[in-house]
C-alpha positions in Angstrom: 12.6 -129.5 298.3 15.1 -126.5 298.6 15.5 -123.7 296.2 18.2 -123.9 293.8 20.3 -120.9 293.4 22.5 -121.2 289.5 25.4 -119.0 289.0 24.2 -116.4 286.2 20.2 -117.2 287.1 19.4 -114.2 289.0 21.3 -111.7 286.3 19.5 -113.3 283.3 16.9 -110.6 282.8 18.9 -107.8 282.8 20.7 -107.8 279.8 17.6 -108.9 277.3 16.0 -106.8 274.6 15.7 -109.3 272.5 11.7 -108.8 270.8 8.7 -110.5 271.7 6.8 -110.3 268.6 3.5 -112.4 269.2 3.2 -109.4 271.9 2.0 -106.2 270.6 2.3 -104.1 273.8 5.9 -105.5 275.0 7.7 -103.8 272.3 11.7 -104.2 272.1 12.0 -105.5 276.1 10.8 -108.7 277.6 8.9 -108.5 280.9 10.8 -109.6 284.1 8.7 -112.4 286.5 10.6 -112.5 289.9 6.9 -112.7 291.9 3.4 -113.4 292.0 3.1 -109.7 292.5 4.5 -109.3 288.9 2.4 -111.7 287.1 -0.6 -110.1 288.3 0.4 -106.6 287.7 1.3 -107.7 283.9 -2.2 -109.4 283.7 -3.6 -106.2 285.0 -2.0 -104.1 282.1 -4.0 -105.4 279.4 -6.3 -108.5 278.4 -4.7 -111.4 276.9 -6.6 -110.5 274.0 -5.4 -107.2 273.7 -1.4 -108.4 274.2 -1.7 -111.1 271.5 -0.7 -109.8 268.2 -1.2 -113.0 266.0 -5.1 -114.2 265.4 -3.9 -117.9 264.0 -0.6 -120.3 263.4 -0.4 -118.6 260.3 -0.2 -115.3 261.3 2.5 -116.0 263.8 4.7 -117.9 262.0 4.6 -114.6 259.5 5.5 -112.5 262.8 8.4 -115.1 263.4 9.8 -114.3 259.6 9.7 -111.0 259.4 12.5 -110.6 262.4 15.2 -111.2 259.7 13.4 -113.4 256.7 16.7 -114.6 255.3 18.0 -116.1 258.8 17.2 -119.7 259.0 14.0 -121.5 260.0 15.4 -124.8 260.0 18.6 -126.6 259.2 18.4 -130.3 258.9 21.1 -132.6 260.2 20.8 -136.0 257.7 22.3 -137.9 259.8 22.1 -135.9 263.0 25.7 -135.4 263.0 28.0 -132.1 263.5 29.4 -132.7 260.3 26.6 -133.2 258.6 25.9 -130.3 256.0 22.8 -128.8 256.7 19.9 -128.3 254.5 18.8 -124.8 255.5 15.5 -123.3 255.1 15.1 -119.5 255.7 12.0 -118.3 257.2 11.4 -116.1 253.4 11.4 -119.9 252.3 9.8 -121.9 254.8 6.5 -119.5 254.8 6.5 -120.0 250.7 6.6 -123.0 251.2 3.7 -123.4 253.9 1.6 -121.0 252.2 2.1 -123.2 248.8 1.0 -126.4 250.7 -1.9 -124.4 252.4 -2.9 -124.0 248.4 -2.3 -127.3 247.6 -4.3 -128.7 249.9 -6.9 -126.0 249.1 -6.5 -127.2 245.7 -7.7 -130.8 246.7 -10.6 -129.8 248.1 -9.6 -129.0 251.6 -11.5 -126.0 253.4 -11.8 -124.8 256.9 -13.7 -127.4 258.0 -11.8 -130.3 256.6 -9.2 -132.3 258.0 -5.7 -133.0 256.7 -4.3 -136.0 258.6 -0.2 -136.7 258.1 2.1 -139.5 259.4 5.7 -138.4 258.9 8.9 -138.6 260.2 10.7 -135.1 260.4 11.5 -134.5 257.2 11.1 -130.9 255.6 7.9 -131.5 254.3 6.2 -132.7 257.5 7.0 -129.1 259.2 5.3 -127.4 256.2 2.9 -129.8 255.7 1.9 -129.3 259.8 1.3 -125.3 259.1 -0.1 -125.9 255.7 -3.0 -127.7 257.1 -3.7 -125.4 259.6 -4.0 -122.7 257.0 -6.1 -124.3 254.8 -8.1 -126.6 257.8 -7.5 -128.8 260.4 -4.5 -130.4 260.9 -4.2 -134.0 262.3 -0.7 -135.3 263.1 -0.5 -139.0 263.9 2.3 -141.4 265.1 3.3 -143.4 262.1 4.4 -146.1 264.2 1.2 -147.2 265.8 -0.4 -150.2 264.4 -2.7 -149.9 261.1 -5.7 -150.6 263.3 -4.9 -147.7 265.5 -4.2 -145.2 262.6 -7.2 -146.1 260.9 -9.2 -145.4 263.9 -7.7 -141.9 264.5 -8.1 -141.0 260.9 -11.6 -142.7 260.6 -12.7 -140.2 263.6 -10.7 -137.4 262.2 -12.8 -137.7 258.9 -9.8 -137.4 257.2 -9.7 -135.7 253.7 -6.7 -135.8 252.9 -3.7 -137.9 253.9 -0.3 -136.9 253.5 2.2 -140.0 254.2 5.6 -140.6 253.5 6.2 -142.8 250.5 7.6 -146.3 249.8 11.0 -146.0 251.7 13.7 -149.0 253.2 13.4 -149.4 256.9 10.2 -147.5 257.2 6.8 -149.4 257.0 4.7 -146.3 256.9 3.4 -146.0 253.5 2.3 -149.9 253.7 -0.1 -148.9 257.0 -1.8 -146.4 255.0 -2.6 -148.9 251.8 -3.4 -151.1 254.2 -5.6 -149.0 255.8 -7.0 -146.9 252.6 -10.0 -148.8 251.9 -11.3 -148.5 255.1 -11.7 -144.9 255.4 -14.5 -143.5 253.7 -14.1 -139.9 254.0 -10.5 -139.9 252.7 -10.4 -138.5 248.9 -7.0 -137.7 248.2 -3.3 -139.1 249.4 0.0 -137.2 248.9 3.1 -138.9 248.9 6.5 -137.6 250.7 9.2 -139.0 248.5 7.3 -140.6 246.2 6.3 -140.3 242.7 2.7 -140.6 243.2 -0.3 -142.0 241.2 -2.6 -139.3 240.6 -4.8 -142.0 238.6 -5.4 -143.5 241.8 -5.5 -140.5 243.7 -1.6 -140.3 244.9 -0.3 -137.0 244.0 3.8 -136.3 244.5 3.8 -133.8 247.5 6.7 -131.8 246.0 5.5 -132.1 242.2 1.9 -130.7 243.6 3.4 -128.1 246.0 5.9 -126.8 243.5 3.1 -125.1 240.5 1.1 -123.4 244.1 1.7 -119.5 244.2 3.6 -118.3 247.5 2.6 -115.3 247.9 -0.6 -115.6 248.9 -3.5 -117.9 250.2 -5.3 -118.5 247.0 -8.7 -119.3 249.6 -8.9 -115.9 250.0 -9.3 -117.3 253.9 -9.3 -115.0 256.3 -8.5 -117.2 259.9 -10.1 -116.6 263.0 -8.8 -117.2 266.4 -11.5 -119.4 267.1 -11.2 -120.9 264.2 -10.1 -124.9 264.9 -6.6 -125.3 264.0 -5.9 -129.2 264.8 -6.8 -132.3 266.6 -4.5 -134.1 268.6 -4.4 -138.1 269.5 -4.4 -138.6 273.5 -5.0 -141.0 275.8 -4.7 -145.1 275.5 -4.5 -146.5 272.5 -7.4 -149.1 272.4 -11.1 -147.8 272.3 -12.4 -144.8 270.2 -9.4 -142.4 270.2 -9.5 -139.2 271.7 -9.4 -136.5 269.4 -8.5 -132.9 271.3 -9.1 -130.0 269.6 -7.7 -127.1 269.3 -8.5 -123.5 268.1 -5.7 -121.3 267.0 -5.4 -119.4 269.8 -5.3 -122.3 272.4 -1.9 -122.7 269.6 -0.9 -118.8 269.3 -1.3 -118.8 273.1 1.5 -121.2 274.1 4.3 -119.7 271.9 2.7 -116.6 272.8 3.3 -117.7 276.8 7.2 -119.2 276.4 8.5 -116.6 273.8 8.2 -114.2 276.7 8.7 -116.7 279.7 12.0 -119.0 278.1 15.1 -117.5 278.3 17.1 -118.6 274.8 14.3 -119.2 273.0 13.6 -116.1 270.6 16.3 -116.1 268.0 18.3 -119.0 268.5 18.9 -122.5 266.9 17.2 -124.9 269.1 18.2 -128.9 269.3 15.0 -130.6 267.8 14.1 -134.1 268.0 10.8 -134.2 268.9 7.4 -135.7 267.1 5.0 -133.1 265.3 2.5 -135.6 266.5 3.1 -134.7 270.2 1.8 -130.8 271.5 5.6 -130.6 273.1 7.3 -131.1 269.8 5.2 -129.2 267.4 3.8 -126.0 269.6 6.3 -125.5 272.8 9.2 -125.9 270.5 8.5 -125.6 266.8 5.7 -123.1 266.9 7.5 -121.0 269.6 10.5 -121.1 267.7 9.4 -120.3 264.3 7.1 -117.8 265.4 9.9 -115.9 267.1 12.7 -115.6 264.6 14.5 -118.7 265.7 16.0 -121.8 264.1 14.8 -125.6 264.3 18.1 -128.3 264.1 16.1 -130.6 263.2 18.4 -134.1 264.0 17.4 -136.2 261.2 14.2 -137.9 260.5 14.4 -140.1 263.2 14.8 -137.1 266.3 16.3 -137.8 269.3 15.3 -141.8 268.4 18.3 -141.4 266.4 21.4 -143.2 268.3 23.7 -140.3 266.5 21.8 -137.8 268.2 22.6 -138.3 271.6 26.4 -139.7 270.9 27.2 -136.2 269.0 24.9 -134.3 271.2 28.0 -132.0 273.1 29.7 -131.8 269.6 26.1 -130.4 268.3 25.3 -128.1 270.9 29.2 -126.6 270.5 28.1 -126.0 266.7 25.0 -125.5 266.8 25.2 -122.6 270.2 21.6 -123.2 271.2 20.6 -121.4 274.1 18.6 -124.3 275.7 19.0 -127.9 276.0 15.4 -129.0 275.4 13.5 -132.7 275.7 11.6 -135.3 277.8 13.0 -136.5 280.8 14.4 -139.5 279.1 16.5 -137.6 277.1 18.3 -135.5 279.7 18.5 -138.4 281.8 20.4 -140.1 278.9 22.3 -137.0 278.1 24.5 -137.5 281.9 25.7 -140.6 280.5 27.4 -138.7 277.5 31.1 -137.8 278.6 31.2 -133.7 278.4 34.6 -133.6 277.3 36.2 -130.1 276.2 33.4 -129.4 274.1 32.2 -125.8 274.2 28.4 -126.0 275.8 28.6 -122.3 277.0 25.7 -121.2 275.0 23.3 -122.9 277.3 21.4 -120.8 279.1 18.9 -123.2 280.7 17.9 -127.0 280.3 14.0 -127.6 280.2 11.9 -130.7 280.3 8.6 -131.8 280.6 6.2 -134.9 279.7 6.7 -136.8 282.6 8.0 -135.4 285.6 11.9 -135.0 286.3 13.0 -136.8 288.8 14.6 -134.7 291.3 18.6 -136.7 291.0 18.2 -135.9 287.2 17.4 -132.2 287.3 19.9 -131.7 290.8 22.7 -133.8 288.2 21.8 -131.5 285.2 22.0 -128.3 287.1 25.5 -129.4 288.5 26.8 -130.3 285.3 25.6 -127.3 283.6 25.4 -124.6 286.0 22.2 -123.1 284.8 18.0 -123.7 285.6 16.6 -126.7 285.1 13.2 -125.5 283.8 10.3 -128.5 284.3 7.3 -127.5 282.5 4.0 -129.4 283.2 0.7 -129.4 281.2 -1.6 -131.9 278.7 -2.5 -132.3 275.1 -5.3 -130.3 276.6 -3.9 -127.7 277.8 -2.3 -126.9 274.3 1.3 -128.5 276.1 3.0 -126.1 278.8 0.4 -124.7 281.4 3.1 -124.6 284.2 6.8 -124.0 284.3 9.8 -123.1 287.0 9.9 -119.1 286.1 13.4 -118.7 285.2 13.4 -115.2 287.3 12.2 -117.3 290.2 14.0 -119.6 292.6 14.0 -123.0 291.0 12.4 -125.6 293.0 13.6 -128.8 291.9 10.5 -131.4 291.9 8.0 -128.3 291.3 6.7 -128.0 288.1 6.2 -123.9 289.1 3.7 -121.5 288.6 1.2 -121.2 285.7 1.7 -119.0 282.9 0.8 -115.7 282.6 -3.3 -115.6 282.4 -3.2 -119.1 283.3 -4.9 -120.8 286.1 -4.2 -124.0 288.2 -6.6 -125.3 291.1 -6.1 -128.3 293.4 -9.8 -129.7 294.1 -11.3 -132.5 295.3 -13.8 -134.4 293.2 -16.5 -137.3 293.8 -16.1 -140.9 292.8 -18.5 -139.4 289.6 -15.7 -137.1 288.9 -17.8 -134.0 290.2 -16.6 -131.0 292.2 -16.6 -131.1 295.9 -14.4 -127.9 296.6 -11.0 -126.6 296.5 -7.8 -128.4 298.7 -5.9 -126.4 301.1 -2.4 -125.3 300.8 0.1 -128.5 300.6 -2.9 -130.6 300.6 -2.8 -133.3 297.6 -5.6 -133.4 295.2 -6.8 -133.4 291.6 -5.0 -130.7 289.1 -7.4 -128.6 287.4 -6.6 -125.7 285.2 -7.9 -122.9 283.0 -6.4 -120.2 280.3 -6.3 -119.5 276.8 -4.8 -122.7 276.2 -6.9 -124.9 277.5 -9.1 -126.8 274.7 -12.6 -126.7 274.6 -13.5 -130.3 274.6 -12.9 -133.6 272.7 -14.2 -134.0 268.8 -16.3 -137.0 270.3 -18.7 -135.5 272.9 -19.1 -138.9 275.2 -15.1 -138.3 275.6 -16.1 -135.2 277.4 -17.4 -137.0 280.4 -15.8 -135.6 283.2 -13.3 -134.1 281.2 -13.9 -130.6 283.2 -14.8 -130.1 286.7 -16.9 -127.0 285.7 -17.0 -125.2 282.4 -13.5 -123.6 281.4 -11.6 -126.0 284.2 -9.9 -129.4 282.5 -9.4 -132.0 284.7 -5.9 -133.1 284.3 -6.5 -136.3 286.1 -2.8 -136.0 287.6 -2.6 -135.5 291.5 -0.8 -132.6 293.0 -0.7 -129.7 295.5 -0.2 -126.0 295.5 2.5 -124.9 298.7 2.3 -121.8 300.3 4.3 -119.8 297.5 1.9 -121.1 295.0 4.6 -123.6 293.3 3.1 -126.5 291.7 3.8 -130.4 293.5 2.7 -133.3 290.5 2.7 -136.2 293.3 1.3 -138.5 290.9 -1.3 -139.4 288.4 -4.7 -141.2 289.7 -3.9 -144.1 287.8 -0.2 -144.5 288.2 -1.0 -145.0 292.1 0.0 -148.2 293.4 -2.9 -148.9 296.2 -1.9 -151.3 298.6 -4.6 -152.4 300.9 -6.7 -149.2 300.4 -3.1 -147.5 301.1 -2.4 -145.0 298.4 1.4 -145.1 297.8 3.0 -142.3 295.1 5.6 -144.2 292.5 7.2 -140.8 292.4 9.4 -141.1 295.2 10.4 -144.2 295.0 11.4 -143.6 291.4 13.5 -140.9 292.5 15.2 -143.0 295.1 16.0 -145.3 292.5 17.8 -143.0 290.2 19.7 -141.6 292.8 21.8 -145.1 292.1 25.0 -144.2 290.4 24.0 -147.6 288.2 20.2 -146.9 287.5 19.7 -144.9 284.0 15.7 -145.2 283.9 13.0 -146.2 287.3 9.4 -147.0 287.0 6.7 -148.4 289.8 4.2 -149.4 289.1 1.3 -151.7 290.7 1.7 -155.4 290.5 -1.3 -157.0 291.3 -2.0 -159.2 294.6 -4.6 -161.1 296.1 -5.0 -159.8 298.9 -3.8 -156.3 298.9 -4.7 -155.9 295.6 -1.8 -153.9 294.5 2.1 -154.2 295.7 4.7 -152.1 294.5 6.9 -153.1 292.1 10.1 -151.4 290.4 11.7 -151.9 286.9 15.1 -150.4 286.4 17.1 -150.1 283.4 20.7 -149.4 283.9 22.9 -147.0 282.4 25.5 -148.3 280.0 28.3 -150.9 281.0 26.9 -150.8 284.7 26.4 -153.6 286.8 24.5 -154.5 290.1 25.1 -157.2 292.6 22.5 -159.8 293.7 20.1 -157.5 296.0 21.9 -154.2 295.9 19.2 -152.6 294.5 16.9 -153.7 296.5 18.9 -152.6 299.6 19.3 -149.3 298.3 15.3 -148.5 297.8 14.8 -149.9 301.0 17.1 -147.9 303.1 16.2 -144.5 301.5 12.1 -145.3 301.3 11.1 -144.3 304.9 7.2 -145.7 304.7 7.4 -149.7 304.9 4.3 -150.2 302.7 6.1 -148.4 299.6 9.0 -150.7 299.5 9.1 -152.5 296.2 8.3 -156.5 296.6 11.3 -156.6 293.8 13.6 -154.5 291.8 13.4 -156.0 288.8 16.8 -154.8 285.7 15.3 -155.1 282.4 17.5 -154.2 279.0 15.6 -151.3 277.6 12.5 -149.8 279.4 9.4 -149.5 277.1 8.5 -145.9 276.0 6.2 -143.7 274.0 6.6 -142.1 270.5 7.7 -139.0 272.7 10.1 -140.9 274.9 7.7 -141.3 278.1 7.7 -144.3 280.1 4.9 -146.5 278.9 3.7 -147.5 282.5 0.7 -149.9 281.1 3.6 -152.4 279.4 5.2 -152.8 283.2 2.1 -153.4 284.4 1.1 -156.2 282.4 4.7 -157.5 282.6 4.0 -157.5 286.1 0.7 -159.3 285.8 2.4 -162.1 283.9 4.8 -162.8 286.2 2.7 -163.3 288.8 0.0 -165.1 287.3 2.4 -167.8 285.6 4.1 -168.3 289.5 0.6 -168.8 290.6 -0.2 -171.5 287.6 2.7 -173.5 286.9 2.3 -175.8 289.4 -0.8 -176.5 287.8 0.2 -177.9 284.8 1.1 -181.1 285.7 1.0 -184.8 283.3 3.3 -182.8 280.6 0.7 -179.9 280.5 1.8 -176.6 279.9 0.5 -173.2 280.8 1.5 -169.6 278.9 0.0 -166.6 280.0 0.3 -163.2 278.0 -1.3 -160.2 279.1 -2.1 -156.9 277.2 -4.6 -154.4 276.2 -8.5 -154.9 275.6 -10.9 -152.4 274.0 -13.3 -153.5 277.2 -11.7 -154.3 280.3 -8.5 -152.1 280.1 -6.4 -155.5 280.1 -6.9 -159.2 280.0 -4.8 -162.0 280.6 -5.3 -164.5 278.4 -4.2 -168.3 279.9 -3.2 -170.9 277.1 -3.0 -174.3 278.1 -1.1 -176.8 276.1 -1.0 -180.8 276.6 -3.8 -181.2 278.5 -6.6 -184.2 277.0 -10.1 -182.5 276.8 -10.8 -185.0 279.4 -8.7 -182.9 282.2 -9.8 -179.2 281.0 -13.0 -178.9 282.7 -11.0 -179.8 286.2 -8.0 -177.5 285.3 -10.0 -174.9 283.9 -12.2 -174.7 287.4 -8.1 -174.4 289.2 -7.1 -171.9 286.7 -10.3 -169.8 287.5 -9.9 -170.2 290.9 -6.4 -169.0 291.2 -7.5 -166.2 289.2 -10.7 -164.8 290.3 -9.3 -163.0 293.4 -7.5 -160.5 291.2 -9.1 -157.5 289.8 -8.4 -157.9 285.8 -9.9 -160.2 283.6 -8.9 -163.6 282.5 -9.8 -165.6 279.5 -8.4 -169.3 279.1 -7.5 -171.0 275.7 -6.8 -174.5 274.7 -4.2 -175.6 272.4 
């Protein structure tokens, strides 16, 4: 892929004095990255330890308001609308109020050790209530809209404390997961209610009535935070099984708004779009900590984010008001954000567009960057690594499909590793293997030790489990993740470039491949597409198009197959694993229908399991027990030639 060259990208650093205050050395001017040669002589300057002025969350955020404490922190959009009046927070106000949760929480028994789990949409409260933990002990965001089952595992392995949960509230189910959940965790000694009156008989308190009699001037524990002190734990992986608990100390936190408040162009002192989840490392440390810890401003667009409709139908109106110097999300979101008609709104504030997640396919960022003309900065990096590891350097030539270079004190290998996950030696330039980085952001291991299983490929060095390559300027490739590979016949094929083929369709909005399976090649690619609003395909066209533009035979999708809204995560990923057993289902009831026969009938559904990963489950209907031994010995047949598990059941 070409460098990108951006009217204005090559004359952004020399104007900038804006401070870097997690950075006690930089002083009033921010360090210009145009090379490899600069990075190292920075590094050389001091230790990381020596540049980083803040020792925990807590002390940053009181770096961040002390650049002007009576500028706001955040300013939250009801209805996120541009005529919605604000509620503004200073950041005098919003450290009150997170030192007065930090002693309400202390107040219920919560010390360094203890763990304060919340599920909460972005309200006010959640933001303080995410620092306030951390203060006081171990934070623990989690998705509110998992299932109860999955939210009671996560707490129950959290050892949650303390809950904090929104209250009783139309069109939200939240509070009714957590009652119905409550009994079950036996660690838990105290709930606290957003919006809620509580029921301190039963051990409910009102979060604002308990927060409101704290002092704010200080942290009644008298605590005294350490760097290596554990400041959260973060959900990851799958959602079936023993959930995986990262953790991370404050300065794997400190570290990344440490890293982009020097690195992002727009980010110190300015309002920032926010629609992320606190629950997700992107949401609450790339952009809220980053932000708040260097003077800046949180729009916060409602409770809902960017899962708000409003949010992206008034986002140009928004970003006129509003002035915020980057246009920040997943890939989803800026992929969405072409469809939106530009109009004569003013979006000359922006500076830069940045996403990260999942990768950006190339159409999107080259589409953004033509709108825009500005960067289009694609960060890379894991719950693990404490969110961005990598980035495009805006003082570098932008490669569009590279994720960039590591940040400063940062470290990315490409290795090759065993079928038991252990280290057989390093790749060589352009060649593909298994990400594996280091740097003060980097976590030291999973709350559950048998988690930690190959989770490094030697101490210091997590393995990211996404493939990749390094070229000869030391930019980052992500050419897929192990499991997302479709692997036809023993052939590995990448989704990637397909994917991007696919968006390059004026029609196509959202692309995923992803492996469907097959008897005899085990895998064959298969594409989901959704399309952008009010567009249309003819019969085939799609299919035409992919195979044209996909030069390797074997990587041509069997179908193309338009679905009305692709599945996605809390934080607005794909969610491959839902295509997958879509897939599976498909071609499992083609294989079985012509079994039922006499007036029988055959369903299939397919989905997770806490074993094997997924299952399809087979349920006959119709069918005299006389004729199930005999169908059951067809069904198993036509089934046992594929890799995932089947289960039959008789109606």
């Amino acid at each position: 892929m070409t460098e990108a060259s951006v009217p204005g990208h090559e004359a952004r650093a020399a104007a900038i004095t804006r401070a870097a205050p997690l950075d006690r050395l930089i002083g009033e001017e921010l360090p210009i990255f145009r090379s490899a040669a600069d990075v190292e002589a920075f590094e050389k300057q001091a230790s990381f330890a020596e540049r980083v002025a803040a020792a925990s969350t807590f002390d940053a955020l009181r770096l961040g308001a002390a650049q002007d404490p009576d500028a706001p922190a955040i300013q939250f959009l009801p209805n996120a609308s541009h005529e919605d009046v604000p509620v503004v927070i200073t950041h005098r106000q919003f450290l009150a109020r997170v030192i007065q949760t930090a002693n309400a929480f202390h107040e219920l028994g919560v010390g360094p050790n203890d763990v304060v789990s919340f599920l909460l949409p972005l309200v006010p409260q959640a933001f303080f209530t995410a620092f306030g933990a951390q203060a006081a002990g171990i934070a623990n965001p989690v998705n509110p809209l998992l299932e109860p089952h999955q939210i009671a595992e996560i707490l129950s392995a959290a050892r949650t404390k303390v809950a904090v949960v929104l209250g009783p509230m139309p069109g939200t189910d939240i509070w009714e997961k957590l009652v119905k959940v409550r009994s079950h965790l036996k660690d838990l000694k105290a709930v606290v209610q957003v919006a809620g009156p509580g029921d301190e008989a039963n051990g409910v308190y009102s979060f604002d009535a308990l927060v409101a009699k704290q002092p704010a001037d200080r942290l009644v524990s008298g605590r005294e935070i350490r760097a290596s002190d554990i400041a959260a734990y973060f959900h990851t992986g799958g959602t079936t099984g023993t959930p995986k608990l990262v953790r991370h100390t404050h300065v794997n936190q400190v570290s990344q708004a440490w890293a982009l408040s020097i690195l992002l162009n727009g980010m110190p002192r300015g309002n920032l779009l926010f629609g992320m989840p606190l629950f997700h490392v992107g949401g609450s440390l790339s952009q809220a900590l980053t932000t708040l810890a260097t003077g800046g401003c949180l729009v916060v667009l409602s409770p809902a984010g960017w899962r708000n409709p409003a949010a992206m139908r008034n986002l140009w109106p928004l970003v006129q008001r509003f002035r915020p110097g980057m246009l920040s999300s997943v890939p989803t979101i800026l992929a969405a954000s072409l469809a939106v008609p530009v109009g004569d709104y003013d979006l000359s504030s922006l500076r830069s567009v940045g996403g990260g997640g999942s990768a950006i396919p190339v159409a999107v960022g080259a589409a953004l960057q033509e709108r825009h003309k500005v960067p289009v900065i694609e960060v890379y990096g894991m719950t693990e690594t404490s969110s961005v590891h990598t980035l495009s350097y805006p003082d570098r030539p932008v490669r569009l499909g590279s994720v960039g270079h590591p940040v400063p004190y940062a470290r990315v290998r490409i290795v090759k590793i065993d079928a038991d996950g252990k280290l057989i030696g390093d790749c060589a330039t352009n060649e593909i293997g298994v990400v594996a980085m280091a740097g003060p952001g980097v976590f030291s291991g999973y709350l559950n030790d048998e988690h930690n299983k190959g989770a490094f490929i030697e101490p210091g060095w997590v393995n990211s489990g996404d493939l990749g390559r390094l070229d000869e300027d030391g930019y980052l490739w992500i050419t897929g993740r192990a499991k997302d590979l479709v692997i036809r016949g023993g052939h590995n094929i990448d989704p990637a470039p397909i994917e991007d083929v696919l968006f390059q369709h004026p029609a196509v909005g959202l692309a995923a491949v992803v492996g469907q399976p097959d008897g005899y090649a085990g895998e064959l690619p298969v594409a989901y597409v959704q399309l952008n609003p009010g567009a249309t395909v003819a019969p085939g066209e799609l299919e035409d198009w992919v195979r044209e533009r996909t030069p390797e035979r074997a990587a041509v999708p069997v179908a193309v197959i338009p679905i009305a809204t692709m599945p996605l995560t809390g934080v607005g990923k794909v969610f491959k694993p839902q295509l997958r057993w879509d897939a599976t289902k498909r071609v499992f009831s083609g294989i079985l229908q012509p079994l039922a026969e006499n007036g029988g009938h055959i369903e299939v559904a397919v989905g997770a399991h806490g074993t094997h990963g997924s299952l399809a489950t087979v349920t006959v209907s119709g069918v005299p027990a006389s004729g199930r031994d005999a169908l059951a010995k067809e069904i198993h047949a036509a089934l046992d030639p594929f890799t995932i598990r089947h289960e039959i059941e008789w109606a």
